[in-house]
Every structure is written in structure tokens, then in C-alpha cells.
C-alpha positions in Angstrom: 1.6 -34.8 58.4 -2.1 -35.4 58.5 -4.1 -34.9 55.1 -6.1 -32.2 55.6 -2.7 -30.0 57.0 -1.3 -31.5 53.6 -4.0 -30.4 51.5 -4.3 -26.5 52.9 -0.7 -26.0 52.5 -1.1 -27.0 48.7 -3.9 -24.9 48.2 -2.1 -22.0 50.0 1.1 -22.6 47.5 -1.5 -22.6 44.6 -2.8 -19.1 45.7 0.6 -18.0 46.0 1.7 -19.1 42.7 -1.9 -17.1 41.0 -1.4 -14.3 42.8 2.2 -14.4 41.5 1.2 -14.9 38.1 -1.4 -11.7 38.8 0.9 -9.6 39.9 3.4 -10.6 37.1 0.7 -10.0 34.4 -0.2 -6.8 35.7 3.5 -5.5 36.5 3.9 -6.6 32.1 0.5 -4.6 31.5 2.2 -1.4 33.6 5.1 -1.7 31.5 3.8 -1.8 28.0 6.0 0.6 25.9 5.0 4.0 26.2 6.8 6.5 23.2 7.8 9.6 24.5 8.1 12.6 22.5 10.8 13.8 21.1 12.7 10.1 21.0 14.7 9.3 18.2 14.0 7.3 15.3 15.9 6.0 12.1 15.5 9.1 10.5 13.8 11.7 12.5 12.6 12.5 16.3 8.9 11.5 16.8 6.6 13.8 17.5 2.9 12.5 17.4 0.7 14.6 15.0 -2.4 16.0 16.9 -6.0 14.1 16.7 -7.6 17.0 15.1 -5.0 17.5 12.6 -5.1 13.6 11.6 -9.0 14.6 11.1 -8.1 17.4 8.7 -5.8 15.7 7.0 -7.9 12.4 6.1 -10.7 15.5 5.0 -8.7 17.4 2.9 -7.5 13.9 0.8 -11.6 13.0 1.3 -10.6 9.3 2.4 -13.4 6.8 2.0 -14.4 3.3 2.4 -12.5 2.3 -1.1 -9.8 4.1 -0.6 -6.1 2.5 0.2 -4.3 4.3 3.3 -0.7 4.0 3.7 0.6 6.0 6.8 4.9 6.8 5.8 6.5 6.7 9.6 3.6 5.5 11.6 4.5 6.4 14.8 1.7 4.9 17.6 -0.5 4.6 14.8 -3.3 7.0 15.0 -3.7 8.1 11.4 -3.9 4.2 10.4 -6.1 3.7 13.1 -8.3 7.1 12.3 -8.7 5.9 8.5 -9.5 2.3 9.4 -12.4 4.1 12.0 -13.2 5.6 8.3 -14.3 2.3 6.7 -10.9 2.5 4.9 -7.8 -0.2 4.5 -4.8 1.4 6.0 -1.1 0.6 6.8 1.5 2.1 8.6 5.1 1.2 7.5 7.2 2.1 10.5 10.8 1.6 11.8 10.5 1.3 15.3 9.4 -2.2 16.0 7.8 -0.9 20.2 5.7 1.5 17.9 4.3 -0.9 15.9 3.7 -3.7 17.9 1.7 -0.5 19.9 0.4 0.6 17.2 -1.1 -3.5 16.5 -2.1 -3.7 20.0 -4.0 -0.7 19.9 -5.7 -1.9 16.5 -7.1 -4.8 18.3 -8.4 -3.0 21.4 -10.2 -0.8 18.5 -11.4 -3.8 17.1 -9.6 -2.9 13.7 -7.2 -5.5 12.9 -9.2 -6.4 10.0 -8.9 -2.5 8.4 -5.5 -1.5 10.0 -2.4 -3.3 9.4 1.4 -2.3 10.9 4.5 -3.4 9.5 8.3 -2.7 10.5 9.9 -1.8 7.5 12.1 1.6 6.5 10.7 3.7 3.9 12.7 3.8 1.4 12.9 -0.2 1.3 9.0 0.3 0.8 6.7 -0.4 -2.1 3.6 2.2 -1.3 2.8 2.3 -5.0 -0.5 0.9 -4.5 -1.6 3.3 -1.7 -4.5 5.6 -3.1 -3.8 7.6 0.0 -0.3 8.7 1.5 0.0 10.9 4.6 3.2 11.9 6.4 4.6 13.4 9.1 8.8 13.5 7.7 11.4 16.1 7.5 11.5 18.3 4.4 14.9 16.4 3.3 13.2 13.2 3.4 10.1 14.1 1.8 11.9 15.5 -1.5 14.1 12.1 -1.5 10.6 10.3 -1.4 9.4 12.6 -3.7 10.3 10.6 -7.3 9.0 7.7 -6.1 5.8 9.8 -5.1 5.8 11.3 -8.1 5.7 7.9 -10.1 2.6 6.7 -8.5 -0.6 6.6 -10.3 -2.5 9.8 -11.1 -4.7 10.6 -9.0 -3.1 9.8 -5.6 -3.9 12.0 -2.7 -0.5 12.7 -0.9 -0.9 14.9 2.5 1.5 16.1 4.6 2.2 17.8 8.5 3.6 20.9 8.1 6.6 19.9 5.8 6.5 20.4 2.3 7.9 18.9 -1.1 10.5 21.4 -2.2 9.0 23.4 -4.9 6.0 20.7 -6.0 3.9 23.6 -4.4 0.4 22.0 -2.4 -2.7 21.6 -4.4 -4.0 23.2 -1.0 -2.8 24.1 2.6 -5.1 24.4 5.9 -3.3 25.7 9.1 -5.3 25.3 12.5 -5.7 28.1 14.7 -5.6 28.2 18.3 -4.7 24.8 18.8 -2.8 24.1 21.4 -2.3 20.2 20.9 -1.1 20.6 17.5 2.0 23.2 18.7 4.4 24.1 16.3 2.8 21.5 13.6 -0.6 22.8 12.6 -0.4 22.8 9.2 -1.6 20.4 6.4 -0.4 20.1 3.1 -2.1 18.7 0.1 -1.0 17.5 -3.2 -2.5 14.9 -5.7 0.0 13.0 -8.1 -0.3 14.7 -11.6 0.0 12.8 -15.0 3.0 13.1 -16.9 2.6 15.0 -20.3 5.8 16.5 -20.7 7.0 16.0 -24.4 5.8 16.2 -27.9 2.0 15.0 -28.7 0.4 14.7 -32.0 -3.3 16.2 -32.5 -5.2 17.1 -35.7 -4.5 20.4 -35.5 -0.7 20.0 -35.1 2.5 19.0 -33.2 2.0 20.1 -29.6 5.1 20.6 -27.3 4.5 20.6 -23.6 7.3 21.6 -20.5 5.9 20.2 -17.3 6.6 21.4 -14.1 4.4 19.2 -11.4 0.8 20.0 -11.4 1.7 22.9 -14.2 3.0 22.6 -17.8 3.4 25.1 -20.9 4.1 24.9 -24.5 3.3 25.4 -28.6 0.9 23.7 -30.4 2.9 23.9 -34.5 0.4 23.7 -37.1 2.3 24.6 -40.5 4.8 27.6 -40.5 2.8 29.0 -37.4 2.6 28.2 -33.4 -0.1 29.2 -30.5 1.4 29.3 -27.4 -0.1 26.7 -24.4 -1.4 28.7 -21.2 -2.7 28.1 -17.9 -1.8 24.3 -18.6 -3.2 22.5 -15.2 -3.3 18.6 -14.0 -5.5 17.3 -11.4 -4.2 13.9 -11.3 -5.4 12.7 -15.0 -7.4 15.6 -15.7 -6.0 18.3 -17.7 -7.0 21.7 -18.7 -5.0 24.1 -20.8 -5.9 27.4 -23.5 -4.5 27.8 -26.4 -5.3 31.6 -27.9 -9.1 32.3 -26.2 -9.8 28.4 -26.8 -10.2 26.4 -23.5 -9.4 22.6 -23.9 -10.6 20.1 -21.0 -9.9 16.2 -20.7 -8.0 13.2 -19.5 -4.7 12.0 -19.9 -4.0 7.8 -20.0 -0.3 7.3 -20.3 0.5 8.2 -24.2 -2.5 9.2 -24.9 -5.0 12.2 -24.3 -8.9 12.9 -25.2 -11.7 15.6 -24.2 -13.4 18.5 -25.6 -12.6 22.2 -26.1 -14.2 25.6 -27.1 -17.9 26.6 -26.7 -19.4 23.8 -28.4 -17.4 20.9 -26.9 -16.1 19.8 -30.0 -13.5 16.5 -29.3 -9.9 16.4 -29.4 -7.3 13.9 -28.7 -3.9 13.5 -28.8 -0.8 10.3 -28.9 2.6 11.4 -27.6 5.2 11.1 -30.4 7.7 8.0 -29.9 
């Protein structure tokens, strides 16, 4: 065989192999995993939630730059991905490991691998505690056995959830789209934020004060001698509290055991340590 005949024969076997390795690369790019709706998961079908809904949501919990996102049941990663557009740190804690290695891939097309983060993990093997941020598209069942640990983050947090609630913690607020045909059946946002805990007995100048909470609401006495005032409209937004007691309005902050602010018209100071 004369050189030259040897040397066109290895470059026609080296296009061969290329295009071979083309066509493989492409035929892998074709069959990147693609969810389809209604597949089953670990503990519920996936359904994605729609783009404008993700919008309302991340609104209504008024995500920011500082804030901490953490996405329960990720899915393909658009709420992550939506926040992180947001100038906000997110991460989606997700079962499937297809969704979140296309949830990742999608991050890094986005050029947001430094703000959105994916892990495979199942939720209730999940430490979210630090999220400032929680959003959620879960069945009712599994929302109310979240629901302690939701409870027990700090006050403050901004929990948000597709169309399924928490039981009877009733929403802070609800927004339901209209006339939105790529939201369906789930159009509807629900908002809580994580109240402080002040249920039990608290000690104030004036008295003994007894407090029943239930969620964002709470009731009680305040003793002071042989007679007691009954506690009224007793409301928590995250730390802040607000309560009457006869036509006196008190106003203030609760950290941990203790409890500080003003009430009546001149904004005279209370405060108050919860008995031992």
C-alpha cells in the first residue's frame, strides 16, 4: 500500500470515529431526562407549579437578596432557580435524583450555580431550620407532618404554599389566580409566617399573665391581686405581638422568655419574663 492511500484511509477512519463521537454526543443531549407530569415520586405525583404562580408566591413571602430559600420537593427546579434570578441563595431538597441533576444542569445554563444549589435528600431526613424562606408544593398530609418542625423554626420565617394548606394553622394570607390556564387545578398560594411561642404563664408589673396559644392567635388573664382582665385580639407576626387587655392596646416583641414594647395612648413600656 502506497503512503499517500495509507494516509487517506486514516484520515477517513478519523472522520468516522468524530462523526461517531457527534452523533453519540448529540443522541445523549436528545436523551437528557425529561419529567413528565403526573410521574410518581417518594411521596407524591409531580406536578410542576406554574411560572406565574412561582412569581406570586416568592411576592407574597417578599424574597430578597438576604433572604435564604429552601424549595421542599424541588421538582425541575424552577422556584430555586426563580429565587436565585432574585439575588437570593436557594436550595431545593429533592428525592428524585433525574430531577435534580436537571434541576443543576439547568442552574448552570442560567448561570446560577453560585445562588442555586440542589441536593437529593427526603424531607423529613432534612434540616431546613436555617431557611428564612420555605415554599412547597406537598400533599395536605404531608404538610401537617412537616408542620412541627415548621413550626419550630425561627420567628419570622415566611412559609408559602401551592394550593395545600396546614390543617387548621389558617394562612396569614391567600391569593388565587384567575383565568390561568397554566396553573389548572393549582392556582392558589398560601402564606403563613412562623409565630413566636408565648403560650404559658409570664410575669409583668402589673401581674401574672396567662396566655393559650393557638398558631398565629393566643388568649388569656392578666391576675393582678384578687382580680383578672381578660387578653383579646392576642396576634403574632413572627416576633411581633399585639394584644388588648380592657380598652388598653399593648404592642411589642417577643425573644424566647422574654417580652418588651409599649401600650396605651402614651406608649408607656412594658415587659414581661415567662415564669420557670
Amino acid at each position: 500500500m502506497s503512503r499517500s492511500r495509507f494516509v487517506r484511509q486514516s484520515v477517513w477512519m478519523l472522520s468516522l470515529s468524530l462523526i461517531a463521537v457527534v452523533a453519540f454526543a448529540q443522541a445523549a443531549v436528545c436523551a437528557e431526562y425529561e419529567p413528565k407530569v403526573g410521574q410518581a415520586g417518594k411521596d407524591v405525583i409531580w406536578v410542576p407549579t406554574g411560572q406565574d404562580l412561582v412569581s406570586k408566591m416568592l411576592d407574597m413571602a417578599k424574597v430578597t437578596p438576604q433572604d435564604y430559600v429552601i424549595d421542599l420537593g424541588s421538582g425541575d427546579g424552577r422556584t430555586v432557580i426563580l429565587a436565585a434570578k432574585r439575588g437570593a441563595r436557594a436550595l431545593g431538597i429533592e428525592y428524585n435524583p433525574d430531577m435534580v441533576d436537571l434541576s443543576k444542569r439547568t442552574a448552570a445554563r442560567e448561570g446560577l450555580l453560585d445562588k442555586a444549589q440542589f441536593v437529593k435528600a427526603d424531607l423529613f431526613q432534612s434540616d431546613f431550620s436555617q431557611a428564612t424562606v420555605l415554599t412547597m408544593f406537598l400533599m395536605p398530609d404531608i404538610n401537617l407532618k412537616l408542620r412541627p418542625q415548621i413550626l419550630n423554626m425561627k420567628p419570622g420565617t415566611r412559609v408559602v404554599s401551592n394550593t395545600f394548606t396546614m390543617d387548621d394553622w389558617i394562612p396569614d394570607e391567600t391569593y388565587t389566580m384567575e383565568d390561568n390556564s397554566e396553573c389548572g387545578f393549582y392556582c392558589t398560594a398560601l402564606f403563613w409566617i412562623v409565630p413566636a411561642k408565648v403560650e404559658g404563664t409570664w410575669q409583668l408589673p402589673q401581674g401574672e399573665l396567662k396566655l393559650t396559644q393557638s398558631f398565629q392567635r393566643f388568649s388569656g388573664t392578666l391576675k393582678s391581686g384578687p382580680s383578672s382582665k381578660g387578653v383579646l385580639d392576642g396576634k403574632l407576626i413572627g416576633d411581633q405581638i399585639t394584644f388588648s387587655i380592657g380598652d388598653v392596646r399593648y404592642s411589642g416583641r417577643v425573644s424566647g422568655d422574654t417580652m418588651q414594647g409599649t401600650f396605651g395612648p402614651g406608649g408607656s413600656s412594658w415587659s414581661a419574663t415567662r415564669a420557670k
